[in-house]
NULUM-883821 format. One line per 10 residues: number of its first residue (from 1); their letters; for each residue x, y, z of C-alpha. Coordinates in Angstrom, 3 decimals. Layout:
NUM) A) X/Y/Z; ...
end
This chain:
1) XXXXXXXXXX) -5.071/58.527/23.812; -6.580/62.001/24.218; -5.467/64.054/27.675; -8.436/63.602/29.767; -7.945/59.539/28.765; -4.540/60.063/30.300; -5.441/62.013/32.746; -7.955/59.337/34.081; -5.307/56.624/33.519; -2.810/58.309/35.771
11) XXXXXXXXXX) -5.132/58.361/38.306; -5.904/54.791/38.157; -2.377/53.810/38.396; -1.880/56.283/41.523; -4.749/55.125/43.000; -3.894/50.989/42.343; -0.214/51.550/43.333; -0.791/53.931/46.344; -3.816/51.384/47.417; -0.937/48.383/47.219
21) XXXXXXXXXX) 1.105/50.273/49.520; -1.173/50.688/52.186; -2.425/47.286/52.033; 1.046/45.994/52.654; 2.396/44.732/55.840; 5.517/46.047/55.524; 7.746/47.839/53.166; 7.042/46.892/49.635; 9.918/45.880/47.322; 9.296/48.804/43.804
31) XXXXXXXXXX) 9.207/45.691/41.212; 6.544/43.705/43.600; 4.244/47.278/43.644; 4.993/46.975/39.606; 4.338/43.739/39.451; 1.505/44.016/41.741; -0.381/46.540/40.066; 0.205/45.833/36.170; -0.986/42.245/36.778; -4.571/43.963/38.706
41) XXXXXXXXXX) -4.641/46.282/35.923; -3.174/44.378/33.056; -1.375/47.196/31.683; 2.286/47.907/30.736; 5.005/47.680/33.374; 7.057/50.325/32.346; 3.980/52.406/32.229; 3.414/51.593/35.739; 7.429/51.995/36.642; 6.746/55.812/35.572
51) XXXXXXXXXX) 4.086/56.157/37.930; 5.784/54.659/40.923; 8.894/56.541/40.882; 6.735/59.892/40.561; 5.242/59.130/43.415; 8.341/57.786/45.231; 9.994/61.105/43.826; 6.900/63.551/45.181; 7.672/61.152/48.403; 3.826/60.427/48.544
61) XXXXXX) 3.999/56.415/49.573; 3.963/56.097/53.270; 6.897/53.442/53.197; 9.524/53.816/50.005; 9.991/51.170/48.416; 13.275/49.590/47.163
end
């Protein structure tokens, strides 16, 4: 996968997880965001892991989740 293919896949996962987020009522658990957004996006979980914990790290979610 080329950079601009993983550029554009980043952003899919950012946008899918950070979308999940909002959508929830409450607080959402970090493996049901995972799980949540590799089974929209059938894609790997640990790929998905990565993305969730950069954006927990860059504190970007409006609730963290556990």
């Amino acid at each position: 996968m080329g950079e601009p293919q993983r550029r554009h896949r980043a952003v899919e996962l950012f946008s899918s997880a950070t979308r999940a987020e909002t959508l929830a009522d409450g607080p959402i658990e970090r493996e049901r965001l995972v799980d949540g957004v590799t089974g929209a996006l059938k894609t790997d979980a640990a790929e998905v892991r990565d993305v969730v914990d950069g954006l927990i790290a860059a504190r970007l979610p409006a609730r963290t989740p556990s």
